[in-house]
N, CA, C and O of each residue as an XYZ file, in Angstrom:
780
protein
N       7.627   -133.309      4.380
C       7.677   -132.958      5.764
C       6.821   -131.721      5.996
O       7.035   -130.730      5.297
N       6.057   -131.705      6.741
C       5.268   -130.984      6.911
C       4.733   -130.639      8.097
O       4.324   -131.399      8.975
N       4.763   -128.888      8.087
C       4.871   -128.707      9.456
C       3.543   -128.145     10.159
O       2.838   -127.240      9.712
N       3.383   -128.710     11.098
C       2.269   -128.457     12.095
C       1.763   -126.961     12.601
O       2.448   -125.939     12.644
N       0.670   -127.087     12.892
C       0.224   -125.376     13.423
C       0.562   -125.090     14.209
O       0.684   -123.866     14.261
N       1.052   -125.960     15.614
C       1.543   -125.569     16.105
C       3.417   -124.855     16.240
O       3.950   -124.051     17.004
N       3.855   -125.593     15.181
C       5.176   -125.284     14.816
C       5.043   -123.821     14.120
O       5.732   -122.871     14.490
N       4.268   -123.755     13.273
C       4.197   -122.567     12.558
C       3.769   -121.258     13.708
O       4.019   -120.067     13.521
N       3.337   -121.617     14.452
C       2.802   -120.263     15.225
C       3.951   -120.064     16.403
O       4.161   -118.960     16.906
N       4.705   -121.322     16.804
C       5.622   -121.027     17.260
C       6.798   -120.204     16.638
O       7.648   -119.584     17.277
N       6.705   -120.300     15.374
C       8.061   -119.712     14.607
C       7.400   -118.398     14.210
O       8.146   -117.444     13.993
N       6.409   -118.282     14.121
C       5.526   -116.803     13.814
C       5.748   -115.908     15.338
O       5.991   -114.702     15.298
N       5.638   -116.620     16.594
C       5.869   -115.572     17.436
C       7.224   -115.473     17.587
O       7.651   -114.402     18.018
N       8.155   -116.528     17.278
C       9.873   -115.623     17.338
C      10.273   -114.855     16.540
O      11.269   -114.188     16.820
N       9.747   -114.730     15.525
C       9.959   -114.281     14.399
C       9.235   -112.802     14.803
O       9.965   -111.813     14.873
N       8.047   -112.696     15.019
C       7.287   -111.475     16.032
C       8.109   -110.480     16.876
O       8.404   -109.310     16.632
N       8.412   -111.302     17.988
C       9.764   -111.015     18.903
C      10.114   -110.634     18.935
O      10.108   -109.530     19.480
N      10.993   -111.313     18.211
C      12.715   -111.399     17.524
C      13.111   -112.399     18.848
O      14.242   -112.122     19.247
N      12.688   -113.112     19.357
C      13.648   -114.307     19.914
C      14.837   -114.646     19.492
O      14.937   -115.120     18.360
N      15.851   -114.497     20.213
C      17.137   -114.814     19.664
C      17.735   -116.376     20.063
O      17.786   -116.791     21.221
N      18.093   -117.008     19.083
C      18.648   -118.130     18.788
C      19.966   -118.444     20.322
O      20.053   -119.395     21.098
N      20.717   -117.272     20.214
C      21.751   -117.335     21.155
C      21.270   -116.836     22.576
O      20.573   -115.861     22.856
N      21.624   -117.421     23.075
C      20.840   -117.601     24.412
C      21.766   -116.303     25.697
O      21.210   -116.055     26.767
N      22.645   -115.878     25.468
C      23.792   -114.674     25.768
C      22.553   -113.264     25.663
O      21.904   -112.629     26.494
N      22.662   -113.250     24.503
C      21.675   -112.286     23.840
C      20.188   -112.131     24.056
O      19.606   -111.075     23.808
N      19.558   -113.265     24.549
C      18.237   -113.672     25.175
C      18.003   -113.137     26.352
O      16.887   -112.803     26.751
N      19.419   -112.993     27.182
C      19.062   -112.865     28.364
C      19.952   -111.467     29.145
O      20.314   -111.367     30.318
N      20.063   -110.833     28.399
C      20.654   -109.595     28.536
C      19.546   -108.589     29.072
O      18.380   -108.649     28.683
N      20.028   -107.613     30.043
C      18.626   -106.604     31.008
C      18.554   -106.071     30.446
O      19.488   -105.863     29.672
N      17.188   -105.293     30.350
C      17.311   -104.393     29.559
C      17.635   -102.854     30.328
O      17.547   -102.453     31.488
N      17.997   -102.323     29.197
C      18.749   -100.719     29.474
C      18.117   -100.026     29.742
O      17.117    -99.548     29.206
N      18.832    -99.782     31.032
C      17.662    -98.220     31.749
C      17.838    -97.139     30.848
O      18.863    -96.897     30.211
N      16.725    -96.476     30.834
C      16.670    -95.137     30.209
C      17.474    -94.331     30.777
O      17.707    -94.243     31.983
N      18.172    -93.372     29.420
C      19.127    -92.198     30.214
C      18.216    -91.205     30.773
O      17.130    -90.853     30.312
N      19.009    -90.660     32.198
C      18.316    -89.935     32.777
C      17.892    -88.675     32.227
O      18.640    -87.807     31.777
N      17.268    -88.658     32.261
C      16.312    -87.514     31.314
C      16.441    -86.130     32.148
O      15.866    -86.029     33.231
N      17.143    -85.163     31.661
C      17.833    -83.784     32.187
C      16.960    -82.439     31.262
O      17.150    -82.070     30.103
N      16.103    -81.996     32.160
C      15.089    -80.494     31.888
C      16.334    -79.466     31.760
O      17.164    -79.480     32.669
N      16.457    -78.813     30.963
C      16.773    -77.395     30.761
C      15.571    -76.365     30.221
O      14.647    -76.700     29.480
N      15.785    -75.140     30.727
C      14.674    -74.245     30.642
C      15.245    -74.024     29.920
O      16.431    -74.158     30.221
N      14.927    -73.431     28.142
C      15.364    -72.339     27.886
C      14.848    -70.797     27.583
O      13.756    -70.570     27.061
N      15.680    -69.882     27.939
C      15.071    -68.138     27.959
C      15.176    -67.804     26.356
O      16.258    -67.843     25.769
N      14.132    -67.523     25.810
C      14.548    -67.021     24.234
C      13.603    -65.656     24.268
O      12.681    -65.353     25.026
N      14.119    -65.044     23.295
C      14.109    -63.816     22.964
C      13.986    -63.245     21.329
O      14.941    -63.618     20.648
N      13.380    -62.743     20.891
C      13.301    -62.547     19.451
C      13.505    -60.622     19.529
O      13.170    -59.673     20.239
N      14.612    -61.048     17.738
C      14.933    -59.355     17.354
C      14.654    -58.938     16.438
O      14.750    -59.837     15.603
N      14.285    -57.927     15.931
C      13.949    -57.565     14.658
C      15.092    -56.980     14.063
O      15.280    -55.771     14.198
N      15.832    -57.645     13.460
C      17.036    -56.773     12.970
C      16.660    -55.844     11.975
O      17.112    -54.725     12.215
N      16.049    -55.912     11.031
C      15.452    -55.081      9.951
C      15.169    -53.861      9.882
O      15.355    -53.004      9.019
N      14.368    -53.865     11.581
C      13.112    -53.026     12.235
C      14.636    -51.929     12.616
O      14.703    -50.796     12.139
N      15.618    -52.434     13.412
C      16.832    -51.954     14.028
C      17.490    -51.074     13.042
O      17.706    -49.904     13.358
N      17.962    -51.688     11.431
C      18.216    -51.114     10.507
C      17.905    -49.874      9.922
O      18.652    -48.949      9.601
N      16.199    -50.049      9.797
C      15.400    -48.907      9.400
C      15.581    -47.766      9.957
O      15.864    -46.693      9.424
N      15.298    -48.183     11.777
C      15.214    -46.993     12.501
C      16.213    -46.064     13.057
O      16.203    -44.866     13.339
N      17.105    -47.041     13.121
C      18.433    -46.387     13.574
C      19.000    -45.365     13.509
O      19.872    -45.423     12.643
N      18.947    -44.351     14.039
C      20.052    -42.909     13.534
C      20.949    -43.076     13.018
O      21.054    -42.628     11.876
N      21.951    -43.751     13.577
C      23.615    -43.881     13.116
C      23.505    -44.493     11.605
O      24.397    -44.241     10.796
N      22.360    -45.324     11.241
C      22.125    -46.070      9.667
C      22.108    -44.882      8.815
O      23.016    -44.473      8.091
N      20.340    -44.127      9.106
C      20.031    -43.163      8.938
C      21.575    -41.927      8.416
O      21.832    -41.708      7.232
N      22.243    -41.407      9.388
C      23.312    -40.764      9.168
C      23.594    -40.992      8.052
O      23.488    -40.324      7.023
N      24.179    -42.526      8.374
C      25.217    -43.189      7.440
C      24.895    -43.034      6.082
O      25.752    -42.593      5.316
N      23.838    -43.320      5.704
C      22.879    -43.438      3.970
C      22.347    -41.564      3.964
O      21.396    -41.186      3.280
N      23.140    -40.649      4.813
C      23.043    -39.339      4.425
C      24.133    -38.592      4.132
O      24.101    -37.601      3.402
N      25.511    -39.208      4.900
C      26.922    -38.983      4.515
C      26.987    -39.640      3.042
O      27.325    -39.045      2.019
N      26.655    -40.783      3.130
C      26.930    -41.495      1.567
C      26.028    -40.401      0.406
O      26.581    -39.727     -0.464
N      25.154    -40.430      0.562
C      23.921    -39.935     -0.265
C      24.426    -38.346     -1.013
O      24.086    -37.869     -2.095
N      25.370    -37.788      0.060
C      26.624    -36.546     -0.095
C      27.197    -36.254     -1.202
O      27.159    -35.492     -2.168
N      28.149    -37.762     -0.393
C      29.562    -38.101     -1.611
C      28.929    -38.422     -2.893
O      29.548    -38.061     -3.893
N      27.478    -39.215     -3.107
C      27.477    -39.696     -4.239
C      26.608    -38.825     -4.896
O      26.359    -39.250     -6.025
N      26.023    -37.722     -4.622
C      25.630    -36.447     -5.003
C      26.892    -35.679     -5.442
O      26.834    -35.315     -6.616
N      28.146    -35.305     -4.708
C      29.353    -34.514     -4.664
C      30.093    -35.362     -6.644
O      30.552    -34.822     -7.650
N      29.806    -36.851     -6.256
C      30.756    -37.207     -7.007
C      29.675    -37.131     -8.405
O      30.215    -36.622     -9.388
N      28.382    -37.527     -8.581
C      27.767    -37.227     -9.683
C      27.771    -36.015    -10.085
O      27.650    -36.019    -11.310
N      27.855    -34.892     -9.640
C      28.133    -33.745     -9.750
C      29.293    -33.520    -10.815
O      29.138    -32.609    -11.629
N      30.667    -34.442    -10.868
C      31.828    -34.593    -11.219
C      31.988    -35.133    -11.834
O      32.870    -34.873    -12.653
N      31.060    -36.596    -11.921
C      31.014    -36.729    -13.377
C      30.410    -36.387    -14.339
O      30.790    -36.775    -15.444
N      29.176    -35.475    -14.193
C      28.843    -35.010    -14.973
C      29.448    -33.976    -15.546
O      29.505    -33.944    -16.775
N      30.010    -32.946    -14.774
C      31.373    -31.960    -15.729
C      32.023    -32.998    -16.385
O      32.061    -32.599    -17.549
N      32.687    -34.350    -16.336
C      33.657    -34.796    -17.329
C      32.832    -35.193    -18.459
O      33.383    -35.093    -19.555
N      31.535    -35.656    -18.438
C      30.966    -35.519    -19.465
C      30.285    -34.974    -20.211
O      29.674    -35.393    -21.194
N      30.373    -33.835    -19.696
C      29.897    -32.284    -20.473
C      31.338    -32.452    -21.492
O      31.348    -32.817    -22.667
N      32.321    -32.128    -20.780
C      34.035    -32.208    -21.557
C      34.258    -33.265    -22.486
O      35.019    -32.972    -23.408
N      33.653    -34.756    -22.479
C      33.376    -35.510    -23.212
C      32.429    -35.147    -24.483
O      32.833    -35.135    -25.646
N      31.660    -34.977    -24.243
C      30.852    -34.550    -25.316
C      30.810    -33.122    -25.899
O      29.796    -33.017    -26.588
N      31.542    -31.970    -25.880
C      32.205    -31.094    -26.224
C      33.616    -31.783    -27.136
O      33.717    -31.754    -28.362
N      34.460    -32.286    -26.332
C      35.435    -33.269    -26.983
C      35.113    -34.128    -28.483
O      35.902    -34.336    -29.405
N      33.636    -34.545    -28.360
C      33.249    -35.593    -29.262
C      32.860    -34.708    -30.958
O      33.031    -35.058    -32.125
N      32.116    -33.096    -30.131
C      31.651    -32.313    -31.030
C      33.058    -31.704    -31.868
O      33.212    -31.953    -33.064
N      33.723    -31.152    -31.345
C      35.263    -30.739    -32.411
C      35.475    -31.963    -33.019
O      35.623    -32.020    -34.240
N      35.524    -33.366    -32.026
C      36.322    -34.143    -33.196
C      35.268    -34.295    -34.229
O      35.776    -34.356    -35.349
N      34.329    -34.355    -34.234
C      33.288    -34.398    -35.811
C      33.388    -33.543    -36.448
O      33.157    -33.757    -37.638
N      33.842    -31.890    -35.980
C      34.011    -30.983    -36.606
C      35.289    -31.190    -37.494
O      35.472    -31.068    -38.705
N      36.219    -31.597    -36.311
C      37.797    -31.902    -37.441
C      37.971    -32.804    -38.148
O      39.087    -32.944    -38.650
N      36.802    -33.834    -38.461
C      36.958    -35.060    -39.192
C      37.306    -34.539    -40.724
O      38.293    -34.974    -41.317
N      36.407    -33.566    -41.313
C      36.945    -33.257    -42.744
C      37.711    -32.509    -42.891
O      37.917    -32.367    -44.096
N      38.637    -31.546    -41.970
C      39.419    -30.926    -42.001
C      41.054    -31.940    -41.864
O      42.049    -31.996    -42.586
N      40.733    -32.504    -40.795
C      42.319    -33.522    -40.830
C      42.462    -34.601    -41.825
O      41.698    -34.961    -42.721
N      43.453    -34.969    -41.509
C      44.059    -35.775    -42.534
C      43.447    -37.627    -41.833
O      42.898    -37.638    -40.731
N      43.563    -38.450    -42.301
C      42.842    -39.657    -42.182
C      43.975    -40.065    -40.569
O      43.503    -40.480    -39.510
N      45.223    -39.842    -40.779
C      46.369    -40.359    -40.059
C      45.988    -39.738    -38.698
O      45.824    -40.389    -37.667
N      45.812    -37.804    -38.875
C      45.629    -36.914    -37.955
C      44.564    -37.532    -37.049
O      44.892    -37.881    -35.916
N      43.074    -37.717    -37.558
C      41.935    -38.151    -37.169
C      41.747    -39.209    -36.200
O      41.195    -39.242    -35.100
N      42.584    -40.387    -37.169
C      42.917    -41.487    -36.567
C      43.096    -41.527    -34.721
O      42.429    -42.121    -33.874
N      44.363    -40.568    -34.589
C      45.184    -40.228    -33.871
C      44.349    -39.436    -32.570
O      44.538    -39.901    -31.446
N      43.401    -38.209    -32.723
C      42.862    -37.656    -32.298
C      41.481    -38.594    -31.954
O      40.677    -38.139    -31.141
N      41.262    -39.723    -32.501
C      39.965    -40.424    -32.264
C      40.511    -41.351    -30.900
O      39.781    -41.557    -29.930
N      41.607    -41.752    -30.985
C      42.375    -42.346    -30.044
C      42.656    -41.547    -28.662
O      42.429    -42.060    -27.566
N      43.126    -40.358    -28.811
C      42.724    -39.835    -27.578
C      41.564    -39.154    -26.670
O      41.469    -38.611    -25.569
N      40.690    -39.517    -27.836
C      39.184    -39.462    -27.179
C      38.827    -40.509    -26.613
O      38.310    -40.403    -25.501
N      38.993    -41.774    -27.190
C      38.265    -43.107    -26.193
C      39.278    -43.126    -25.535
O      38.680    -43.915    -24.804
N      40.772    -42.978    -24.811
C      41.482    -42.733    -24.000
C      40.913    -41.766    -22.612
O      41.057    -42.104    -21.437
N      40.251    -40.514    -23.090
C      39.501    -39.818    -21.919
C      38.353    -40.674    -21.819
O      37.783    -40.190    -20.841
N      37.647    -41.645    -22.210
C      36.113    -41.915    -22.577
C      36.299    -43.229    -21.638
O      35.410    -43.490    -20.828
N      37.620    -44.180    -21.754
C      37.958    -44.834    -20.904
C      38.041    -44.329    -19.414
O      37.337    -44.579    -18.436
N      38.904    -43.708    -19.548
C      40.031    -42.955    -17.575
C      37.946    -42.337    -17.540
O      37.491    -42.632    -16.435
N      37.527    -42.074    -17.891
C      36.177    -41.754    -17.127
C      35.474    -42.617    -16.806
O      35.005    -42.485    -15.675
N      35.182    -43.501    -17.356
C      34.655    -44.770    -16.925
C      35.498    -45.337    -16.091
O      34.857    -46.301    -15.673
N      36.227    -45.346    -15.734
C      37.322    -45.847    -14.922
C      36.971    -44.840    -13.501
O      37.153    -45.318    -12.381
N      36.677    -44.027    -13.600
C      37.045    -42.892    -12.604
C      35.403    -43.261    -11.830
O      35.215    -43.437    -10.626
N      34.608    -43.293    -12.668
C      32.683    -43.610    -12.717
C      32.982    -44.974    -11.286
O      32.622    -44.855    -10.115
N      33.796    -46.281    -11.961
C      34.145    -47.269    -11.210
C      34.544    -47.457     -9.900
O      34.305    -48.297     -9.032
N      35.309    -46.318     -9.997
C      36.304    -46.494     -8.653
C      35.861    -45.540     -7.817
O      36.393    -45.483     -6.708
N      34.669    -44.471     -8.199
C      34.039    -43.706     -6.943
C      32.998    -44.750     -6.814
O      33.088    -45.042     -5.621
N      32.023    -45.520     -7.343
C      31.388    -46.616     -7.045
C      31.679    -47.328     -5.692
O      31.030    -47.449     -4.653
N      33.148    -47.838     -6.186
C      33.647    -49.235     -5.157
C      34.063    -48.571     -4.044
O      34.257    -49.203     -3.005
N      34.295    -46.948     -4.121
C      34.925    -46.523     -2.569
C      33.308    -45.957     -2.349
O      33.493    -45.039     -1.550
N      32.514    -45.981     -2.494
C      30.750    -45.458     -2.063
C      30.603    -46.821     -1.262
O      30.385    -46.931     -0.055
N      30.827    -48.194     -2.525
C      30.087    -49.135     -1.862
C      30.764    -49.548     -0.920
O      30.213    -50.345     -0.161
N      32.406    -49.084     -0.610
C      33.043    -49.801      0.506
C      32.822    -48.595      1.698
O      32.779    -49.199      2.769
N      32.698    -47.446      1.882
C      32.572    -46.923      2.710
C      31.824    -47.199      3.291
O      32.017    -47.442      4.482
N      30.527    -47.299      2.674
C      28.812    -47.518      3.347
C      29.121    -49.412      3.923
O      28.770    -49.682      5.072
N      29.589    -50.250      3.280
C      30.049    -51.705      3.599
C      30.815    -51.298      5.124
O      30.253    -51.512      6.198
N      31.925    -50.797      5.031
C      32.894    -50.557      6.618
C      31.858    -49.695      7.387
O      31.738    -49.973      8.580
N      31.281    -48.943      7.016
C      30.110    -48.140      8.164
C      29.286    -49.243      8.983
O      29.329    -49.648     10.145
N      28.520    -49.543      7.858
C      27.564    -50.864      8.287
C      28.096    -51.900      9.146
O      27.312    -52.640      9.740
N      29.615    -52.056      9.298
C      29.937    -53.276      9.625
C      30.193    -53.172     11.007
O      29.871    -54.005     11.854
N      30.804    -52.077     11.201
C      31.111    -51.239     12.283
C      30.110    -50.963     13.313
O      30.442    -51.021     14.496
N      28.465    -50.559     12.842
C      27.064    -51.000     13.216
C      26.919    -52.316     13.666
O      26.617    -52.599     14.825
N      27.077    -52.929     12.994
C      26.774    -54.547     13.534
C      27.632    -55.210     14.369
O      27.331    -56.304     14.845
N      28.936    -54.518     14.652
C      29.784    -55.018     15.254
C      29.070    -54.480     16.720
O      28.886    -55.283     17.635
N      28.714    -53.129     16.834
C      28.092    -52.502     18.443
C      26.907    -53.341     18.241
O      26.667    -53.957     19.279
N      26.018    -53.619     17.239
C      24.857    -54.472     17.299
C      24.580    -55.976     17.960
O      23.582    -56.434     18.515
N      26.075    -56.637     17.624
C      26.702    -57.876     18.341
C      26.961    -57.317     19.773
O      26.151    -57.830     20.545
N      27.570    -56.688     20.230
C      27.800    -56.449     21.141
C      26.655    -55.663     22.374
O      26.385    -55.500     23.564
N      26.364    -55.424     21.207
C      25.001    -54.721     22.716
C      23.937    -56.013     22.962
O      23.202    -56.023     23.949
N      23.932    -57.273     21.802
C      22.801    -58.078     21.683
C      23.427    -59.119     22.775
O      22.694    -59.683     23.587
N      24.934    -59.345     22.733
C      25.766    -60.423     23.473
C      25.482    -59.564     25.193
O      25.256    -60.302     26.152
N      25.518    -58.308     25.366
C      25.685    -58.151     27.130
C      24.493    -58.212     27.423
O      24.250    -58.369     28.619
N      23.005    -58.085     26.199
C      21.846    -58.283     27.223
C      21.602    -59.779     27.130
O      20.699    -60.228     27.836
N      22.349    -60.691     26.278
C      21.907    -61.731     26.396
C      22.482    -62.440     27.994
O      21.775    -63.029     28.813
N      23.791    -62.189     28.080
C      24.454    -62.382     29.687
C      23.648    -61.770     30.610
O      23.529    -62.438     31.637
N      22.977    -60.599     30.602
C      22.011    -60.074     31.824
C      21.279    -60.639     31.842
O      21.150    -61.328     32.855
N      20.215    -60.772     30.688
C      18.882    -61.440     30.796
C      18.591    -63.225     30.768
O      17.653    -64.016     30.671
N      20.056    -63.211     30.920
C      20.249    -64.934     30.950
C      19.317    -65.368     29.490
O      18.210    -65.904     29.503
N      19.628    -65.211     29.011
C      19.025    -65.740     27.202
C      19.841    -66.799     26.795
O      21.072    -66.826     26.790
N      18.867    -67.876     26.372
C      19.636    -68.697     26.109
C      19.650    -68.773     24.950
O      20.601    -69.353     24.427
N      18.585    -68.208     24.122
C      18.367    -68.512     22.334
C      17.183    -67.177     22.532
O      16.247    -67.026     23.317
N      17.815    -66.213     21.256
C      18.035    -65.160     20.661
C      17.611    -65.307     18.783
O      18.555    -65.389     17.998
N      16.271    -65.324     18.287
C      15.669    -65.666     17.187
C      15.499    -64.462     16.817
O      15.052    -63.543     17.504
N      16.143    -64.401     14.806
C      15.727    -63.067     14.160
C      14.238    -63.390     13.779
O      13.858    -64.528     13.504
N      13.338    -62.148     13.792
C      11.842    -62.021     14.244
C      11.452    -62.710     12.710
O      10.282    -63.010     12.469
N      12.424    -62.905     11.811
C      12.307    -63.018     10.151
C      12.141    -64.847      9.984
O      11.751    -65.550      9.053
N      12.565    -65.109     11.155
C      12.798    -66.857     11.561
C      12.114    -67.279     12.161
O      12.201    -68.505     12.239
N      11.103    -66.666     12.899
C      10.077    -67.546     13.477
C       8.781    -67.167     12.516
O       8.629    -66.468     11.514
N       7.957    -67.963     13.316
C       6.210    -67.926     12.534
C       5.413    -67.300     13.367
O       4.385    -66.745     12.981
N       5.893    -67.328     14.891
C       4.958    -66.868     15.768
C       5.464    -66.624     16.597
O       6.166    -67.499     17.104
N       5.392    -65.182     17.265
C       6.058    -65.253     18.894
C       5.579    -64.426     19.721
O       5.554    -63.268     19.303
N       5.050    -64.652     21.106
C       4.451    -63.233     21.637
C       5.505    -62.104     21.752
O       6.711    -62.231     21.965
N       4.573    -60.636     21.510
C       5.118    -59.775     21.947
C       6.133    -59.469     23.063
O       7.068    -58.668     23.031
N       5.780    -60.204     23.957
C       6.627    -59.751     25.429
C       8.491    -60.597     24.689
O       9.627    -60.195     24.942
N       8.254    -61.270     24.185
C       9.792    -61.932     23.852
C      10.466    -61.211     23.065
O      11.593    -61.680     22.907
N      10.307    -60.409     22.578
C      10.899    -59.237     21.426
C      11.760    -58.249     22.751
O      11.403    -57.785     23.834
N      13.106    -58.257     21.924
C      13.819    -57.299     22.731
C      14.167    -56.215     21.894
O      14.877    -55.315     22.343
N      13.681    -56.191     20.532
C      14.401    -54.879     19.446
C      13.911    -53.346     19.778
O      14.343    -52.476     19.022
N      13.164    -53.003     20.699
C      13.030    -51.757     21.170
C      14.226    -51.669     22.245
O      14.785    -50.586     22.414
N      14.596    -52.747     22.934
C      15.442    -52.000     24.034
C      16.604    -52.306     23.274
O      17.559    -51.690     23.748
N      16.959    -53.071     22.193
C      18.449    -53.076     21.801
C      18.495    -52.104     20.840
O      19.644    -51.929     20.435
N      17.388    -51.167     20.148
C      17.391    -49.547     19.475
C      17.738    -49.069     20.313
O      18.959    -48.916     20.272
N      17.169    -48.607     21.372
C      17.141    -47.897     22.639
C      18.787    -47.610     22.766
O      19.404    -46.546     22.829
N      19.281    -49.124     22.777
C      21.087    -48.963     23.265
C      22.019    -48.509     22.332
O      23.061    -47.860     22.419
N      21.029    -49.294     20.898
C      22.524    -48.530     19.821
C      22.549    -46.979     19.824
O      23.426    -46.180     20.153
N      21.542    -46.855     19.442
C      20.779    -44.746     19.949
C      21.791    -44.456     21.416
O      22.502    -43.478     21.184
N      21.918    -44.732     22.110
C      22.765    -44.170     23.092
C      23.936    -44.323     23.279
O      24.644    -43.604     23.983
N      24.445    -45.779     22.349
C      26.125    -46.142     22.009
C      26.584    -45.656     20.989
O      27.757    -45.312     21.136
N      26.058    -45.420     19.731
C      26.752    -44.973     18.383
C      25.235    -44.355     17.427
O      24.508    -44.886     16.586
N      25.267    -42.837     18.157
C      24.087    -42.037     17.368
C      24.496    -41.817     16.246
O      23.672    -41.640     15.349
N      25.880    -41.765     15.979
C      26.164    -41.303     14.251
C      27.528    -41.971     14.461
O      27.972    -42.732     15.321
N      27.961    -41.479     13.504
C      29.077    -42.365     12.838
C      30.106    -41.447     11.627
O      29.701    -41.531     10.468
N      30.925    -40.907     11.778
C      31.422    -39.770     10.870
C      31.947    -41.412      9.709
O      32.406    -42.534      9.920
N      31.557    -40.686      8.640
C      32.294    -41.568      7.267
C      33.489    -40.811      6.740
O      33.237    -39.735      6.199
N      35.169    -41.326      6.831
C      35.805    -40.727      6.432
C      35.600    -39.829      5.055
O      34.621    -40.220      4.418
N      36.026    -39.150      4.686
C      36.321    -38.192      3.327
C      36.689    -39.597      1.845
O      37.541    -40.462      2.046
N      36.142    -39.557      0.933
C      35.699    -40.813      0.040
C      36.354    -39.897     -1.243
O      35.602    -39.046     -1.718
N      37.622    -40.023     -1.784
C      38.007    -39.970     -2.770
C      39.052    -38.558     -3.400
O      39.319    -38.033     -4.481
N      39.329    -38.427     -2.206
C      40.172    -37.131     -1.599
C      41.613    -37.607     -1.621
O      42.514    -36.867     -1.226
């Protein structure tokens, strides 16, 4: 059985198509396009970085810290002056004591050698948490000064300057949102760190 050219080109253009067999489906309207709805949108680009750098209240902040962690190196270095004074007798008393004595006295040296390293630690984590709650406290007025000009200036999308590839100048708002943190939070007192 063998089929004709004309059969074949008939089944080549349904097949083309897609002619449908069921005749329901053949004859269905076709679907208007959804109405197609313009929104403008207002965008704006920030340099958060640029904000970081310049900032007074940052500035401050990494000069209060810069203090404590001057104040506290200061402190540990007396304990390890006392450490290593500590280390010099016990070498001195090694041939004088008894093996038991020594023993004993070697033990309460890595006991201070520990609680100092310990002490090294925990002015660390209250440095890095002070300067962490400062900063956060920054970004919290940073949110907030970026959220009321976005409601004034009707902004609809707000891009860090680090996220785009290209943007004109005039769309950058990080001079006037410096401008505001500088007049909302010039400094920032850092509580007393280890007191």
């Amino acid at each position: 059985m063998g089929l004709t050219r004309a059969t074949v080109f008939i089944l080549s253009l349904s097949i083309l198509y897609g002619v449908s067999e069921n005749p329901a489906v053949a004859q269905e309207p076709p679907q208007k396009p959804a109405e197609a709805s313009y929104s403008y949108i207002n965008v704006a680009v920030i340099d958060i970085d640029e904000i970081r750098r310049k900032a007074s209240v940052v500035k401050d902040i990494r000069a209060q810290i810069g203090k404590f962690r001057n104040a506290f190196q200061a402190d540990i270095q007396k304990e390890e002056e006392v450490l290593r004074n500590a280390d010099k007798e016990l070498a001195r008393k090694r041939t004088i004591l008894s093996p038991d004595a020594f023993a004993e006295e070697r033990r309460k040296f890595q006991q201070s050698v520990v609680e100092v390293q310990r002490l090294v630690q925990k002015r660390k984590q209250e440095l890095d948490s002070a300067m962490a709650n400062a900063m956060r406290k920054v970004e919290l007025t940073l949110t907030d000064i970026v959220t009321d000009m976005a409601k004034k200036k009707k902004l609809t999308l707000i891009l860090r300057k680090e996220q785009t590839v290209l943007a004109a100048p005039s769309l950058s708002i990080t001079k006037e949102v410096l401008r505001l943190v500088e007049e909302k939070m010039p400094s920032l007192k850092i509580p007393d760190i280890g007191k």
